[in-house]
FIVO-551874 format. One line per field, with one value per residue (C-alpha): residue number from 1; x negated, y negated, z negated. Coordinates in steps of 0.25 Angstrom, whole numbers. Each point is the difference from the previous one (the first is absolute). Layout:
k	(NUM, ...)
x	(X, ...)
y	(Y, ...)
z	(Z, ...)
***
This chain:
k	(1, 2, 3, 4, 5, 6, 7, 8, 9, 10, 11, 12, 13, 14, 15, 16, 17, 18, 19, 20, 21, 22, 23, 24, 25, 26, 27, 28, 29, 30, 31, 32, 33, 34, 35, 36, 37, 38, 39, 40, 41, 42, 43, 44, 45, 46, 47, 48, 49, 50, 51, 52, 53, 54, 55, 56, 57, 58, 59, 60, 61, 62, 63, 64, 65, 66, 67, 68, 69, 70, 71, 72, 73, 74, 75, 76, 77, 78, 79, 80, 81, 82, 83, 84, 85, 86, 87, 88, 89, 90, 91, 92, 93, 94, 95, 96, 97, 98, 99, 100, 101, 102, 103, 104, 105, 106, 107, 108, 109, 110, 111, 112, 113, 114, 115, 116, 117, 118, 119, 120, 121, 122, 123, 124, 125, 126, 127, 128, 129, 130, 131, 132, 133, 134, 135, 136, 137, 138, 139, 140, 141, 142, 143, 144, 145, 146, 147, 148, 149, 150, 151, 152, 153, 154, 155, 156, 157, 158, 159, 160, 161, 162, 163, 164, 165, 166, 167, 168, 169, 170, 171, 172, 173, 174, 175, 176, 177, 178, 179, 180, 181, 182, 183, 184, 185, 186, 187, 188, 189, 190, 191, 192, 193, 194, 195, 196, 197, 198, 199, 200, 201, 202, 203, 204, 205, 206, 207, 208, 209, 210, 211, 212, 213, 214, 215, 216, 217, 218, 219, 220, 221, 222, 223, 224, 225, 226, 227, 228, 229, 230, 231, 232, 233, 234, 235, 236, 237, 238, 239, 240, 241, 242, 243, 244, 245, 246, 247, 248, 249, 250, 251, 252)
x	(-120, 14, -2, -5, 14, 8, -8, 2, 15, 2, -6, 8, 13, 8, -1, -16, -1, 7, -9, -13, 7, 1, -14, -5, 9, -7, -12, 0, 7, -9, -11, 9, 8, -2, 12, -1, 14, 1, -11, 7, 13, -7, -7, 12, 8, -11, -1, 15, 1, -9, 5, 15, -7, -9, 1, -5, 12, 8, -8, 5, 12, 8, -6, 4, 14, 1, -10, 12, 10, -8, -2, 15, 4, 9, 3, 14, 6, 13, 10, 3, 6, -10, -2, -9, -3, 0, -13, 6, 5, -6, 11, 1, 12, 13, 5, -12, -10, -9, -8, -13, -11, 1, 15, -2, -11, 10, 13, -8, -7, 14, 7, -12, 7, 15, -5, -5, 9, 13, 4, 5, -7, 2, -9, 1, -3, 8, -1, -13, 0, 0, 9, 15, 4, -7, -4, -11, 10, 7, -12, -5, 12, -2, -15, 4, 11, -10, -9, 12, 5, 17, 7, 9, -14, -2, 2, -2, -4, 0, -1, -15, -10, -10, -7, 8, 14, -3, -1, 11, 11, -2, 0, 15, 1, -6, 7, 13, -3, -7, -13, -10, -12, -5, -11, -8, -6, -8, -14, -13, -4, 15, 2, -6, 10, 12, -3, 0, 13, 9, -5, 3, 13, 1, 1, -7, -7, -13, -9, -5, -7, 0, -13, -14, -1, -15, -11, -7, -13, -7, -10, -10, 9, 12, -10, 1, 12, 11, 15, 4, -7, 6, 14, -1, -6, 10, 10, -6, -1, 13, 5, -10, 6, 14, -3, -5, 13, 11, -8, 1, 14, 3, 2, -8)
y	(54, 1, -13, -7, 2, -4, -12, -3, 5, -11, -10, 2, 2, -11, -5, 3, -7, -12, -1, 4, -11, -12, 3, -2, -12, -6, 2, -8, -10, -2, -3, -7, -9, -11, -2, 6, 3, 8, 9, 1, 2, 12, 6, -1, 8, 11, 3, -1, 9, 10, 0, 4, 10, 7, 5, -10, -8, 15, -2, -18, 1, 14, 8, -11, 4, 15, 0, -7, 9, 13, -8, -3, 13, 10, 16, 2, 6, -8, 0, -13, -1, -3, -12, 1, -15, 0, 0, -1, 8, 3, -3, 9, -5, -7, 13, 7, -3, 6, -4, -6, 7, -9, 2, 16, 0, -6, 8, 13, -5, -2, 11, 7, -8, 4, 15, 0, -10, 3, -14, -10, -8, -13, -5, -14, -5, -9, 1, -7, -14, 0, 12, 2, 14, 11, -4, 4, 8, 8, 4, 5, 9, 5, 4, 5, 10, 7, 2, 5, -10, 1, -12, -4, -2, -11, -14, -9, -16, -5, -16, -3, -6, -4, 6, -13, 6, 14, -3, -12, 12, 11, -10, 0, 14, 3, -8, 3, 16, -3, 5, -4, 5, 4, 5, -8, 8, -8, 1, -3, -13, -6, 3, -13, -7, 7, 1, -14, -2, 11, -6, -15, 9, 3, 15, 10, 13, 8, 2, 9, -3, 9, 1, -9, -3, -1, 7, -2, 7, -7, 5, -7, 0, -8, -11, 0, -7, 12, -3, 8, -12, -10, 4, 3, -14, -7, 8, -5, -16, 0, 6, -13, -10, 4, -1, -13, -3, 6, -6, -14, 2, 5, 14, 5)
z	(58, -7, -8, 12, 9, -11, -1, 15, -1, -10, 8, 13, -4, -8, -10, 1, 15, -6, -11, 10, 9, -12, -3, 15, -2, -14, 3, 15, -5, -12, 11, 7, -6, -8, -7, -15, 0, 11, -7, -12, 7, 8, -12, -8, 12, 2, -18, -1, 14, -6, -15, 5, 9, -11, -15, -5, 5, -6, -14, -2, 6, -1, -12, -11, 6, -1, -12, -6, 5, -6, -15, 1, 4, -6, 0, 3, -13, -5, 8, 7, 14, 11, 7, 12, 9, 15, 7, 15, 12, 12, 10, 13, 6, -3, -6, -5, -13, -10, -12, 1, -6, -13, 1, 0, -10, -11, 6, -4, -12, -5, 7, -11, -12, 6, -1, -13, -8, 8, 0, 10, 10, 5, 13, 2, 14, 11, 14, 6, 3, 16, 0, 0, -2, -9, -16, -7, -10, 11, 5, -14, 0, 12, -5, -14, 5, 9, -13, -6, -9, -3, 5, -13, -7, 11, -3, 11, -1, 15, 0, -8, 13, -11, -14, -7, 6, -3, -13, -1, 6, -9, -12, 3, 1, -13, -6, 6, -5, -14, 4, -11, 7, 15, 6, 10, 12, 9, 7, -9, 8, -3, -14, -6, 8, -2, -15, -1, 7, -8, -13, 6, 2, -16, 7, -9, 7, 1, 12, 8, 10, 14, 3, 4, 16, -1, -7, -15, 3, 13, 8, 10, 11, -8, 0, 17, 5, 2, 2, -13, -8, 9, -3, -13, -3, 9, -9, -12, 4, 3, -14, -7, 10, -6, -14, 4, 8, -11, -11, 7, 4, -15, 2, -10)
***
């Protein structure tokens, strides 16, 4: 009985009643249309609907990404001051933000690195295209004072809007203090990116990546449509358009 409501639960809530809606959709108008393209266009929609909405989507699109990240990875043990990349703000008002879940899962993975190799950190993130006021890095302060970090351990970059200018800004600060090696916190699903760039950047550093946002070991009930697989995909696409993108615009 258990299996049967998540079944149904997956179906009526989105994305399962969009992809229960595209399929009514296909099969109609593979009965009723005569165009071959209009077919094609409607099963294409519906396979690429349910791929982004499943595991399967999870398995060809993020987990090349994060398998990267865990084969790259290192255990912290030199010390090397820690660079952690912006992953967004969730913006409350004009006065008020706070890291994202990404942002606060690489905050306290490196916060973890502060602890244990008592060396600086340096949180790049500008403010948010569309917003005026609060930057990524001030909000990262903010967070890592209340886990008790000491603000003179602190190092704020607060201009970088994009992976490319997080990378582009602290490249002038290393080099301005002689740093000849950093560590590079960023989530799983957006270290093959950024690897690419702080190597395009002739910046030399070891990763540690903050954590996966979706699971390694499936069960039946990945393979439904479920928001969790729906954002971790769109997470993932987003990371292989730009790879496509920097490497077109020579960035990496």
């Amino acid at each position: 009985m258990l299996a049967l409501e998540k079944i149904i639960a997956s179906l009526i809530m989105p994305p399962g009643l969009f992809v229960l809606i595209l399929f009514i959709l296909t099969v109609y108008l593979f009965k009723k249309s005569e165009s071959k393209l209009i077919k094609l266009l409607a099963l294409f929609m519906l396979l690429l609907f349910f791929l982004l909405s499943t595991a399967a989507g999870v398995q060809l699109l993020l987990h090349p990404l994060e398998n990267y990240a865990e084969k790259i990875s290192v255990n912290a043990f030199e010390r090397h001051p820690i660079v952690v990349l912006g992953g967004g703000l969730n913006y409350y008002s004009r006065e008020e933000a706070k890291p994202s879940l990404h942002s606060m899962q690489r905050l306290v993975k490196g916060y973890q690195l502060h602890r244990r190799l008592n060396t600086p950190l340096i949180y790049s993130g500008g403010v948010a295209i569309g917003q005026e006021t609060i930057s990524e890095a001030d909000a990262a302060a903010e967070f890592l004072e209340k886990l008790g970090m000491e603000k003179e351990f602190y190092i704020s970059e607060d201009r970088a809007q994009t992976t490319f200018e997080n990378a582009a800004y602290l490249k002038k600060w290393i080099d301005e203090n002689e740093i000849e090696k950093v560590y590079l916190v960023t989530s799983a699903y957006h270290t093959l990116r950024s690897a690419a760039v702080f190597k395009a950047q002739n910046i030399d550093f070891l990763v540690v990546h903050s954590g996966f946002i979706y699971d390694h070991q499936f069960s039946w009930l990945d393979y439904l449509p479920n928001r969790g697989a729906l954002t971790a995909n769109l997470s993932a696409l987003h990371e292989w358009v730009g790879l496509v993108w920097y490497y077109i615009r020579g960035r990496i």
